[in-house]
C-alpha distance (Angstrom), angle and dihedral (degrees) to the residues before:
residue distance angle dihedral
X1 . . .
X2 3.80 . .
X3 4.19 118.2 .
X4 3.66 106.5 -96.9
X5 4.17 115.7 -117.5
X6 3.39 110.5 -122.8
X7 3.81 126.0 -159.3
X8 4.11 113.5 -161.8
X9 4.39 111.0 -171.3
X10 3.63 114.7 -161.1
X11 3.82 120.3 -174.6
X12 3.10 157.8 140.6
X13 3.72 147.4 -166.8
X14 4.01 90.8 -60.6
X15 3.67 106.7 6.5
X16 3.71 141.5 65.2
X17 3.96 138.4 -173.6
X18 3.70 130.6 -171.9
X19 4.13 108.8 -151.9
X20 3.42 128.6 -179.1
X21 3.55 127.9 172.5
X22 3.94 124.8 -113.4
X23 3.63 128.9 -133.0
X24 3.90 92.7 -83.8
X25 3.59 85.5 59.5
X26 4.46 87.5 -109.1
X27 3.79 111.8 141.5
X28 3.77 117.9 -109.9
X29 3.63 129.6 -161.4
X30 3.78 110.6 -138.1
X31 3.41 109.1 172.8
X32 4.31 133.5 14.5
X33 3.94 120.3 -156.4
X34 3.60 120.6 -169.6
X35 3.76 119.2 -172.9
X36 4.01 110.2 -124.1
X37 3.47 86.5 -137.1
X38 3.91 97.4 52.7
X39 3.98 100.3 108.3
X40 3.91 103.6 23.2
X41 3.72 115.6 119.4
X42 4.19 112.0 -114.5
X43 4.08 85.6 -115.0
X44 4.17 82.1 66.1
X45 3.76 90.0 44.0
X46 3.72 94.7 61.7
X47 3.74 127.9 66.3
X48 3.55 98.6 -163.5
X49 3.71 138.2 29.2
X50 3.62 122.3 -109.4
X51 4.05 110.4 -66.3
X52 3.88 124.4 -113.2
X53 3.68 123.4 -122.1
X54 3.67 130.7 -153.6
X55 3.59 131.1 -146.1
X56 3.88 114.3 -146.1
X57 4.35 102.0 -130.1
X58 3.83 88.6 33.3
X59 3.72 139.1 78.1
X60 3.75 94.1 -154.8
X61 3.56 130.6 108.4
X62 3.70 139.5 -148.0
X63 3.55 132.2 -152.1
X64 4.01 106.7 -141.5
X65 3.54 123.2 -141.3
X66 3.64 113.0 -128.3
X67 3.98 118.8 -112.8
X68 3.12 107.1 -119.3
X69 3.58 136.0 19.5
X70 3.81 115.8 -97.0
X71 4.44 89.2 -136.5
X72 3.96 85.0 47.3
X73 3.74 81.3 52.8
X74 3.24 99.5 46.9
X75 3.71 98.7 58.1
X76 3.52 98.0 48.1
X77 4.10 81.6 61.9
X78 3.00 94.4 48.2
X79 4.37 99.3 46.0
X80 4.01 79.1 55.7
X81 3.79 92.7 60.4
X82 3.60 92.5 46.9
X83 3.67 81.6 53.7
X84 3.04 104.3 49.4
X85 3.81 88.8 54.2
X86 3.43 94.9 58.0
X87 3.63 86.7 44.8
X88 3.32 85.2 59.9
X89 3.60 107.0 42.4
X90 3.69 85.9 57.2
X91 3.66 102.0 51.7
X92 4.40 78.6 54.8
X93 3.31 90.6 66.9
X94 4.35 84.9 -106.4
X95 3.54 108.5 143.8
X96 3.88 142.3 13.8
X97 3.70 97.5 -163.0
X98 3.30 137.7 31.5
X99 3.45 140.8 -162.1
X100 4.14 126.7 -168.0
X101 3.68 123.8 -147.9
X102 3.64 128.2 175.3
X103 3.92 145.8 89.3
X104 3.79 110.7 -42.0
X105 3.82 93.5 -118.8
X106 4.10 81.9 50.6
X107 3.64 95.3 46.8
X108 3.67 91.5 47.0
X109 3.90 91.9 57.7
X110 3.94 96.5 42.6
X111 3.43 93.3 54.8
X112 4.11 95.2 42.1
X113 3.77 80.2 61.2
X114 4.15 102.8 44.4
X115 3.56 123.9 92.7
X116 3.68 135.3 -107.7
X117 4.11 93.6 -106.7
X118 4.15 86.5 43.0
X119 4.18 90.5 46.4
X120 3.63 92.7 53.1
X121 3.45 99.5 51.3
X122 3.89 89.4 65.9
X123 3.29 120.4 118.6
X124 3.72 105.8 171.3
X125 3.42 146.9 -12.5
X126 4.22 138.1 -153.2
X127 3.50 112.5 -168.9
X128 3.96 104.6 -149.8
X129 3.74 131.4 110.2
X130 4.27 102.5 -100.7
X131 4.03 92.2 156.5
X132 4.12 91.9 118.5
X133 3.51 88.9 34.3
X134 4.43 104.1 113.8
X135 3.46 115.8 -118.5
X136 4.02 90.1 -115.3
X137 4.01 89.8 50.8
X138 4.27 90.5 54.5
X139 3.74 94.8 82.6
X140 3.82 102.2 79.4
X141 3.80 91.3 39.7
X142 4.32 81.5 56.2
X143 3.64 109.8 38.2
X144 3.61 100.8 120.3
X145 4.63 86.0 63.6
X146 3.81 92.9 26.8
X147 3.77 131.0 64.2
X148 4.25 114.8 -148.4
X149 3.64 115.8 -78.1
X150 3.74 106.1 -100.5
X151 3.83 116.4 -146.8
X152 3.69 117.0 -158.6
X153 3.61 119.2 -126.2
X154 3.75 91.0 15.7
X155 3.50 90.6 116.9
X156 3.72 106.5 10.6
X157 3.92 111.3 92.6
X158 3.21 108.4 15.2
X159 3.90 100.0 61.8
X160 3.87 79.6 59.6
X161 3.88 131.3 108.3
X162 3.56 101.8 -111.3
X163 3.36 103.4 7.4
């Protein structure tokens, strides 16, 4: 039976990583996304001030607060892209398995936006925020989908009589 390909998405709010693990079993990432709108301030995520409203029988006006918050917005454009790349990926033929980790409130709004082929492929999920988290330092936080790295020679020879 042929290796499985697994998929593992890390993100958060503003970033992305797509890791996969090697032969040895080590955790590689293969592609970074950043969300152009990661670092802007919400006054540079707006176009407009908040809109006035007028009340018929009054001469007063009120500034409205806007519904949602641009940042909040932001995010939830940003878990469809990293949908939509998985979505992707899978409709390539890239991945058998998949595995979803990120912030509940991100994980929740990735997988609103994945299809049905994508969302069947899962096979687990973590909900923390591993974005800083080194590629070599991922394997403990995914031992239940990945086996331990195996290094060749690491035990080999020198376990040996006369070597």
């Amino acid at each position: 039976m042929s290796q499985r390909r697994l998929l593992i998405l890390i993100a958060d709010g503003e970033h992305g990583r797509l890791v996969r693990p090697a032969a040895d079993h080590a955790l590689h990432t293969e592609r970074e996304l950043d969300s152009i709108l990661a670092h802007r301030r919400a006054a540079a995520l707006t176009s407009d001030r908040p809109g006035a409203s007028f009340h018929s029988g009054a001469s007063v006006h009120h500034a409205e607060t806007p519904r949602h918050d641009p940042h909040d917005l932001a995010k939830e454009t940003f878990a469809e892209a990293l949908a939509d790349i998985v979505n992707q990926t899978e409709a390539a033929g890239g991945f058998d398995d998949l595995v979803l980790v990120a912030p509940a409130h991100v994980m929740t709004a990735i997988r609103h936006h994945l299809g049905d082929a994508a969302s069947r492929r899962i096979i687990g999920t973590l909900p923390k925020d591993l974005i800083k988290v080194p590629d070599a330092a991922l394997s403990p936080h995914l031992a239940a989908w990945v086996r331990p790295v195996e290094r060749r020679g690491e035990s080999g020879a020198a376990g040996k009589p006369g070597g």
